[in-house]
DODOTOR-341638 format. One line per field, with one value per residue (C-alpha): residue number from 1; residue in one letter; y, x, z. Coordinates in nm, 2 decimals, decimal comma. Layout:
nr: [NUM;...]
rest: [A;...]
py: [Y;...]
px: [X;...]
pz: [Z;...]
END
This chain:
nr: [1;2;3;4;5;6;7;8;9;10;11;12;13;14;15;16;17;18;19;20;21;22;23;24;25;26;27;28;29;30;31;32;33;34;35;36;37;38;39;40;41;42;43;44;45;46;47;48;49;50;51;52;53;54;55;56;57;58;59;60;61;62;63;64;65;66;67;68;69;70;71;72;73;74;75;76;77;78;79;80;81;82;83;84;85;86;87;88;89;90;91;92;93;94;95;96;97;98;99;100;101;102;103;104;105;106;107;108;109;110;111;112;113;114;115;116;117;118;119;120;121;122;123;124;125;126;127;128;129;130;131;132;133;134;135;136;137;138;139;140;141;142;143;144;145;146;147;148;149;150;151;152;153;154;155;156;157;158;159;160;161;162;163;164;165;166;167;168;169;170;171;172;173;174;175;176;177;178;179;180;181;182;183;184;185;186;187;188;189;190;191;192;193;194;195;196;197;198;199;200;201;202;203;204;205;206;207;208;209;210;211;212;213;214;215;216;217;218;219;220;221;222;223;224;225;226;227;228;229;230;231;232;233;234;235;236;237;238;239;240;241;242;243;244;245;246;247;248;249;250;251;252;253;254;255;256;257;258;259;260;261;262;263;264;265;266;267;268;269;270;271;272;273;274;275;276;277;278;279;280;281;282;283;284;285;286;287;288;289;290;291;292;293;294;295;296;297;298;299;300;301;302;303;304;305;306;307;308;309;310;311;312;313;314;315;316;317;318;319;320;321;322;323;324;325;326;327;328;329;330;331;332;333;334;335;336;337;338;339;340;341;342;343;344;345;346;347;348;349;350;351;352;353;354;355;356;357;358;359;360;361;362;363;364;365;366;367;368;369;370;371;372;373;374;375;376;377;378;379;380;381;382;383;384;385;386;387;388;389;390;391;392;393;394;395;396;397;398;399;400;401;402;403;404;405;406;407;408;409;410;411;412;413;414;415;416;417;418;419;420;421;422;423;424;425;426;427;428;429;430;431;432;433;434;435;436;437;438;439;440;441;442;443;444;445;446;447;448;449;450;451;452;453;454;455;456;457]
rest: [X;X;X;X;X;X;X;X;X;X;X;X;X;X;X;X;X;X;X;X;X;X;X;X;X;X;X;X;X;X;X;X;X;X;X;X;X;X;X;X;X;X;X;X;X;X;X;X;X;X;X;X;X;X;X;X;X;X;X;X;X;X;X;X;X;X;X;X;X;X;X;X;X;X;X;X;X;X;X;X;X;X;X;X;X;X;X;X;X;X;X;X;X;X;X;X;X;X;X;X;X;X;X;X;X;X;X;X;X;X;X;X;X;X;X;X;X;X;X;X;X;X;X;X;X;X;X;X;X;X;X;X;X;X;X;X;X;X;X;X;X;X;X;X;X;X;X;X;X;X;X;X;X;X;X;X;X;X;X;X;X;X;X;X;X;X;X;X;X;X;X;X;X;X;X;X;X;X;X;X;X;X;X;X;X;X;X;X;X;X;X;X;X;X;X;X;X;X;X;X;X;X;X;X;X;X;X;X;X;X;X;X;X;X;X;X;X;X;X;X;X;X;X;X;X;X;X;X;X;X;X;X;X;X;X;X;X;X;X;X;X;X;X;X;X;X;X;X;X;X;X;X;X;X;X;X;X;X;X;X;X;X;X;X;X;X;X;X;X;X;X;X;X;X;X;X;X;X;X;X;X;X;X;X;X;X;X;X;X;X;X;X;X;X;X;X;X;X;X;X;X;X;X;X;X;X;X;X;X;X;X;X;X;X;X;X;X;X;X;X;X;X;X;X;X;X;X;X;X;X;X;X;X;X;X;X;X;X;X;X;X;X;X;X;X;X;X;X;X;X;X;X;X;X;X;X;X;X;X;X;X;X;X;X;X;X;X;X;X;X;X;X;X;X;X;X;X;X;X;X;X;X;X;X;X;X;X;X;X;X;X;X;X;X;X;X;X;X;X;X;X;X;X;X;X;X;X;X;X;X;X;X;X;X;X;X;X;X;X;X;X;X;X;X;X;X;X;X;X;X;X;X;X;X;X;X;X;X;X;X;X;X;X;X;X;X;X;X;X;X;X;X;X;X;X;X;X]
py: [11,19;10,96;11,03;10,80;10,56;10,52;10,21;10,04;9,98;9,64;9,67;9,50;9,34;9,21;9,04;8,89;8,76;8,61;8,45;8,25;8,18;8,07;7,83;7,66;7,64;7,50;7,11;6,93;6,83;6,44;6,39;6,41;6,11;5,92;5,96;5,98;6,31;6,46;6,80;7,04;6,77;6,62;6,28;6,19;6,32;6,61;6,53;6,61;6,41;6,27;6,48;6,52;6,40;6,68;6,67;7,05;7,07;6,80;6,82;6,56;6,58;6,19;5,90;5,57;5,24;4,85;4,83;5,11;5,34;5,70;5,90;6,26;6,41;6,68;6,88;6,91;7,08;7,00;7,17;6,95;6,69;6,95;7,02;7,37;7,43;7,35;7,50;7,80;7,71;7,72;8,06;8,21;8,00;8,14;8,48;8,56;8,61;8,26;8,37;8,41;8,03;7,90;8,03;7,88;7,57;7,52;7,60;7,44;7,13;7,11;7,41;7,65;7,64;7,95;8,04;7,98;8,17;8,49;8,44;8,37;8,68;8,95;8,79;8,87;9,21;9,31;9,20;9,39;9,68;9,75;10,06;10,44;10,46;10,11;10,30;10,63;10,50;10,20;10,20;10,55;10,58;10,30;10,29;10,02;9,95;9,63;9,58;9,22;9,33;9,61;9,34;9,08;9,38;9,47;9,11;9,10;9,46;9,28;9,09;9,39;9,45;9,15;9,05;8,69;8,68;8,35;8,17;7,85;7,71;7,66;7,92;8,18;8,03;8,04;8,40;8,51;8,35;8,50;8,85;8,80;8,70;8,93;9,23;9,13;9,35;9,61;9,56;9,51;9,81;10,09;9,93;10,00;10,37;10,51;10,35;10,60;10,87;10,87;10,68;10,88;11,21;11,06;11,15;10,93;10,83;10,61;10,45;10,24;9,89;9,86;9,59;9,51;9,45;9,12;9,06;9,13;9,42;9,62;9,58;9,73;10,00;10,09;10,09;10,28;10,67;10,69;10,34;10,30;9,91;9,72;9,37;9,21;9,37;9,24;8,87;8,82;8,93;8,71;8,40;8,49;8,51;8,18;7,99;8,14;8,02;7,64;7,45;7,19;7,11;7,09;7,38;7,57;7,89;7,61;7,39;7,68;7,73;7,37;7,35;7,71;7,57;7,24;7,45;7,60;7,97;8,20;8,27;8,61;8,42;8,15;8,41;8,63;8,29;8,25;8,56;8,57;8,23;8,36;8,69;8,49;8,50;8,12;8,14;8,41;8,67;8,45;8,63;8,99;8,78;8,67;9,04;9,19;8,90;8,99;9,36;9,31;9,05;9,33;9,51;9,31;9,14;9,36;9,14;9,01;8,76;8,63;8,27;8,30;8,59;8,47;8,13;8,28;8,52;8,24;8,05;8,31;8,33;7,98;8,02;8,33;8,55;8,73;8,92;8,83;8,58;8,29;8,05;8,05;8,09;8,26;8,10;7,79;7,48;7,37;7,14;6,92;6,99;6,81;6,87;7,11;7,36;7,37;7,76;7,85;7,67;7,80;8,20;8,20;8,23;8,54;8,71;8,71;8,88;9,12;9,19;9,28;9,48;9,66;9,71;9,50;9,20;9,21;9,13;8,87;8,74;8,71;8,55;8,32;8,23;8,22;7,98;7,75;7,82;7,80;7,38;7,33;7,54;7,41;7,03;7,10;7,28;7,12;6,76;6,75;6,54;6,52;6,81;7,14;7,40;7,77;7,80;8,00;8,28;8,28;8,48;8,60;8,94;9,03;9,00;9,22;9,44;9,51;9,57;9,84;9,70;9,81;9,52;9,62;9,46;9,14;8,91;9,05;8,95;8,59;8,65;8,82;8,48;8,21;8,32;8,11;7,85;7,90;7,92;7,58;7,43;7,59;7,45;7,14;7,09;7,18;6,97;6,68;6,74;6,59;6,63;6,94;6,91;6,80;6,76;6,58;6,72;6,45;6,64;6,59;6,81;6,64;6,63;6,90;6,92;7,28;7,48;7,76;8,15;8,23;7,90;7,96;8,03]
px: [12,59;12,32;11,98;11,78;11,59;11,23;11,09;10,76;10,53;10,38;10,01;9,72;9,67;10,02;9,95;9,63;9,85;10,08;9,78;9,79;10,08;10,11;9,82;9,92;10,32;10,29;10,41;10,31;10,60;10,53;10,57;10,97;10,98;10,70;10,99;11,22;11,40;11,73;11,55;11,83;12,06;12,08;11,99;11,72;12,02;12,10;12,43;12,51;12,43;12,77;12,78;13,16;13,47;13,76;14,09;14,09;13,91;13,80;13,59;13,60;13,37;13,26;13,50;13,37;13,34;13,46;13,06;13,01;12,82;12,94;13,07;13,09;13,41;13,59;13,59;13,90;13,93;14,21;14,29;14,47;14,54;14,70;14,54;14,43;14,53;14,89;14,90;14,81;15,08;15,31;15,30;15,23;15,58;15,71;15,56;15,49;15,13;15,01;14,69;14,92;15,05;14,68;14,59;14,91;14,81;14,46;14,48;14,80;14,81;15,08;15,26;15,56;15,93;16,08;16,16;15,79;15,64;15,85;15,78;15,40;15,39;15,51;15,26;14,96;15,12;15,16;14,78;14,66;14,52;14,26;14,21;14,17;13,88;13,70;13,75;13,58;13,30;13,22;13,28;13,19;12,92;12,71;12,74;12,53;12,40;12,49;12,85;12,81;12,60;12,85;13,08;12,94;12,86;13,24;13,35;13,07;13,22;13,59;13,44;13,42;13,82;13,94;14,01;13,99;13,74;13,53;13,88;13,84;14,17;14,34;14,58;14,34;14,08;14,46;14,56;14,19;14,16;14,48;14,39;14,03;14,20;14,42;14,15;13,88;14,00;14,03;13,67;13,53;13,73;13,70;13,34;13,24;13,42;13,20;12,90;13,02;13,05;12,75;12,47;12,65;12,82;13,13;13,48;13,61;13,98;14,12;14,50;14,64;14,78;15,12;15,30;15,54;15,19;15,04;14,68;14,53;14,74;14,67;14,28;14,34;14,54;14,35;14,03;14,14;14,21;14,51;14,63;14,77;14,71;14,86;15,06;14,82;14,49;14,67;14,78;14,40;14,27;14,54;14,37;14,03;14,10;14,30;13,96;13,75;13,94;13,78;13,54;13,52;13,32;12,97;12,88;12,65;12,86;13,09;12,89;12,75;13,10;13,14;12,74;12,83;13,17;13,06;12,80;13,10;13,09;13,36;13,56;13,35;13,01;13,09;13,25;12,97;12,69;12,94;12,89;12,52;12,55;12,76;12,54;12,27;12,21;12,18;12,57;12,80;12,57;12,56;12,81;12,62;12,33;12,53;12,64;12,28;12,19;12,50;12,38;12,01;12,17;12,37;12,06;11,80;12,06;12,18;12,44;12,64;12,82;12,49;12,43;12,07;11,99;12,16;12,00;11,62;11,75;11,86;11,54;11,34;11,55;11,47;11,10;11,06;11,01;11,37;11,56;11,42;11,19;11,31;11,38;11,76;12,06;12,27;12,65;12,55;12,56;12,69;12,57;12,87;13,04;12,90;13,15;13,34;13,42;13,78;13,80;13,56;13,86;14,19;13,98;13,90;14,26;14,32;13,98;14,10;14,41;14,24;13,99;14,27;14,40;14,08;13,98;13,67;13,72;13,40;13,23;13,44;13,36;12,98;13,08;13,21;12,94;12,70;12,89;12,89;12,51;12,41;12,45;12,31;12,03;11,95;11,98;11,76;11,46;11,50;11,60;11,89;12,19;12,42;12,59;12,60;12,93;13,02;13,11;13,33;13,05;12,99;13,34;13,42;13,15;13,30;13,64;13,54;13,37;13,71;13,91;13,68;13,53;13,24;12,91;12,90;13,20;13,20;13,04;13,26;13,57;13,43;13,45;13,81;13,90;13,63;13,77;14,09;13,84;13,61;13,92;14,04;13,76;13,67;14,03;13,94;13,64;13,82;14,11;13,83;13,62;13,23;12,88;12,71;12,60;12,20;11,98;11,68;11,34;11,02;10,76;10,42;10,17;9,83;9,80;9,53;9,28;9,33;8,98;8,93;8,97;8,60;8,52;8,77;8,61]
pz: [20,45;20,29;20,29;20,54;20,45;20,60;20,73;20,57;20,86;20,90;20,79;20,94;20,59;20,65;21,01;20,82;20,58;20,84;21,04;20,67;20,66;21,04;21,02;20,69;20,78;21,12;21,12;21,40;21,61;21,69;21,24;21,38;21,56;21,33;21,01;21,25;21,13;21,29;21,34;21,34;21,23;21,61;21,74;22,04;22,25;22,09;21,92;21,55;21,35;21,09;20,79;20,70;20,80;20,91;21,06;21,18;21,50;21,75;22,04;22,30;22,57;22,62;22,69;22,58;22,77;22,68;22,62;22,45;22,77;22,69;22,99;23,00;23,07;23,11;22,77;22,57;22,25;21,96;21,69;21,41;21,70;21,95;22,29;22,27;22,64;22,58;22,27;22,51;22,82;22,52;22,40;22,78;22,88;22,60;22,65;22,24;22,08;21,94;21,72;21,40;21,43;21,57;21,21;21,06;21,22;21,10;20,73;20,68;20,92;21,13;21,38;21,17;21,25;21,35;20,96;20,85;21,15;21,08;20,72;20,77;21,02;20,76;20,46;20,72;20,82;20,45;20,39;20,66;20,42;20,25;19,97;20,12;19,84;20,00;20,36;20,21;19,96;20,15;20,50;20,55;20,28;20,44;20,78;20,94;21,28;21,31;21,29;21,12;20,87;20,79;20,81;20,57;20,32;20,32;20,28;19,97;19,84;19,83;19,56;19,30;19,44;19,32;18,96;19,00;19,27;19,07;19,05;19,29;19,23;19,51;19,52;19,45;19,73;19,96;19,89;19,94;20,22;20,40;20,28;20,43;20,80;20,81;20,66;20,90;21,23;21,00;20,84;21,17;21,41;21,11;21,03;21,43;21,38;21,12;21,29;21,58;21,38;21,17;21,43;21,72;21,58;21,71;21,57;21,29;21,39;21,15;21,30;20,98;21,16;21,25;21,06;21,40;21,61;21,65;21,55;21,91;21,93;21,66;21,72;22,05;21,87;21,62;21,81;22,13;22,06;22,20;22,06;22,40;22,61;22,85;22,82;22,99;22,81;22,47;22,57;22,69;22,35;22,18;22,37;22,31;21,95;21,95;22,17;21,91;21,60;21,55;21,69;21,50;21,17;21,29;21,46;21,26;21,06;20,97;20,87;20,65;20,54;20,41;20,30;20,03;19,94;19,83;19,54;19,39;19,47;19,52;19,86;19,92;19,90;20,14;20,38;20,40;20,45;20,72;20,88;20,84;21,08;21,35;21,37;21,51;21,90;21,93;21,79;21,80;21,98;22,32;22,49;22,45;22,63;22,92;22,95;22,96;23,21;23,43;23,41;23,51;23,82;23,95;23,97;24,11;24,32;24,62;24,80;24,55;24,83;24,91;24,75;24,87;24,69;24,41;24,40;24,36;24,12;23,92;23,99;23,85;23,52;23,50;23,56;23,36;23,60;23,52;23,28;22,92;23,04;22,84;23,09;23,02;23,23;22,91;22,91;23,13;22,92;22,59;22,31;22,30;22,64;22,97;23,27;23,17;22,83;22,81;22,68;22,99;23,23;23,02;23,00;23,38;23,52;23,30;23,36;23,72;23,64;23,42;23,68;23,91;23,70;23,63;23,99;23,87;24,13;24,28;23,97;23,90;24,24;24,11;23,80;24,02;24,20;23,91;23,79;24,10;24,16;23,83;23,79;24,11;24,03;23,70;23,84;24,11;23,87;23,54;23,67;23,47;23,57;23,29;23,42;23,30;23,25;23,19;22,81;22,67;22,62;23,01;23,08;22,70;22,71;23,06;22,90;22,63;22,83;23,09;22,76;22,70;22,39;22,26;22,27;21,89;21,86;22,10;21,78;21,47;21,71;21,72;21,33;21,34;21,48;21,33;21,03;21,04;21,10;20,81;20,57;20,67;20,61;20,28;20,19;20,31;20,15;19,79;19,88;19,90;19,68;19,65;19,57;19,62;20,02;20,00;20,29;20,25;20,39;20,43;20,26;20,50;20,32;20,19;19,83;19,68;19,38;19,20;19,28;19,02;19,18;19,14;19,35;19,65;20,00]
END
């Protein structure tokens, strides 16, 4: 085992320091709309701001008027101009895993005949490996807390595996990019073991993947000690993984993707800026918020059929008086989406199922109301009209959580699947090459006269 490493403690010559710093960083807010700067790259209305053009995903969530009035509508999301939700009706009609041609579909473009499906299957099933040694030295020599840091070190390790791992060209950045999406449950499921066994003297089980197994089922068998799940349990997984794959180019671990791609680096570089997006909790971490929420509701709330009850509790979130005391209702609202997020509708029909199946129907019940309250609620105190959803990350952590995942887990599977995304886009953005991707930043500081040390206050 490795020898621990102990913290430096923050001195209080340190908090001085940062007092410095705090009072000579801080730019006062109204300089944004006297330059008028897209803070965040986001108009007066939030929107992104234009920065690419991409033909992978699409989100629609406004339709436009003969006089140009946007109206929101319900959200739809497209990936390489096919309606996600029957891309989704498709593979449940014709009862087959769909992740594997959701991935085929974003980095090549179009959907595979039968002969290019079976032969795309069995490249991802003999790339699902990685090296004993890089299991053993790496995996199990560095254990990390944090299962996306372990993640994005492993990903950075792969560099050192590959002889041509500089080489751009697009069949290197292609074959790369395939072994990375079909590594990643791997990275992430043996990652999350040896965090067990070292942080928690848990056992180390290590089951290799099973070449026959779709994506979503061999997580759930090579996670699970006795590698056994039901039909159901695997088919939900397989559509959370195929909502999570794109969302179009601007939100922001894409647009990181396309931002470290456009300086020329290699496949492993991008990939890990990628992952150090998504970790955030304003990104990929949402849905381990909206679980801890639903955890401290269920109790502080003692009827869950109450809508009374329910309706101060959500007050007080609103009003700080709950939970984290940020003034959020985690998994209500979306940046782009108004009415409605289309992966929140197409997840909700299976998380009832699954909850059936769990015996777990009362909570879903509460979800349920939650999410009726929650608009109301938030209309009523914030005086916001524009209507406000469930997203995806409202029902994805209680997913997770019925298919007995762990929470370290719930963000590296938005990477196991965002990774599809990220590799289309790096293609893209070598397909069409540019400049190097530039923001500019108004510089607002006052211009200084140098004072010698001796004469400094």
């Amino acid at each position: 085992m490795r020898e621990k490493i102990v913290p430096v403690e923050v001195t209080p010559e340190m908090m001085q320091m940062l007092e410095i710093c705090k009072k000579n960083k801080t730019i006062n807010p109204e300089l944004y709309a006297k330059y008028d700067v897209k803070r965040g790259l986001r108009d007066i209305n939030g929107k992104g701001v234009l920065t690419g053009l991409t033909e992978i995903g699409e989100i629609h969530a406004y339709n436009t008027l003969p006089d140009g009035t946007a109206v929101p509508c319900d959200g739809k999301l497209y990936y390489h101009g096919y309606d996600v939700e029957e891309l989704i009706r498709g593979f449940i009609k014709d009862k087959r895993f769909g992740f594997e041609e959701i991935v085929y579909l974003l980095m090549f473009g179009e959907l595979p005949n039968k002969k290019q499906s079976d032969i795309f299957m069995d490249t991802l099933a003999r790339l699902r490996t990685i090296p004993p040694s890089f299991v053993r030295d790496i995996i199990m020599q560095a254990p990390s807390k944090d299962m996306m840091n372990a993640l994005s070190r492993s990903v950075l390790t792969l560099y050192a595996y590959d002889d041509k791992a500089d080489d751009t060209s697009l069949p290197n950045v292609l074959r790369q990019c395939l072994q990375l999406i079909a590594q990643f449950p791997l990275l992430a499921v043996y990652g999350y073991q040896a965090h067990k066994y070292y942080h928690e003297n848990g056992s180390f089980i290590v089951h290799a993947p099973n070449r026959e197994l779709s994506t979503a089922e061999n997580i759930l068998h090579m996670l699970r000690r006795d590698s056994q799940y039901t039909e159901l349990e695997a088919k939900i997984l397989d559509i959370a993984l195929i909502l999570h794959a794109e969302h179009g180019g601007g939100n922001n671990s894409t647009f990181t993707t396309h931002v470290v791609t456009s300086s020329g680096t290699d496949t492993y570089s991008t990939i890990a800026a990628s992952l150090g997006a998504l970790k955030g909790p304003k990104h990929g971490g949402a849905n381990i918020k909206v679980t801890q929420m639903f955890d401290d509701i269920k109790k502080n709330v003692k009827n869950w059929n109450d809508d009374k009850e329910i309706e101060q509790y959500l007050s007080d979130l609103l009003n700080k008086k709950a939970f984290d005391k940020s003034g959020l209702i985690y998994g209500m609202g979306h940046a782009v989406y108004s009415l409605s997020d289309p992966r929140a509708n197409v997840f909700k029909a299976f998380v009832e199922s699954l909850s059936k199946e769990k015996g777990r129907e009362d909570e879903f019940n509460l979800y349920s109301r939650v999410e009726k309250l929650a608009p109301q609620i938030i209309a009523s105190e914030r005086k916001i009209y524009k209507g406000v959803s469930a997203n995806v990350d409202f029902y994805s952590g209680f997913v997770y959580s019925m298919l007995d995942l762990p929470v370290e887990l719930y963000t590296p599977m938005f990477a196991v699947a965002r990774i599809a995304g990220w590799s289309a886009h790096r293609i893209e953005e070598l397909v069409n090459p540019g400049k190097i991707i530039r923001p500019a930043y108004k510089n607002v500081a006052v211009h200084k006269e140098y004072i010698p040390l001796d004469e400094r206050k």
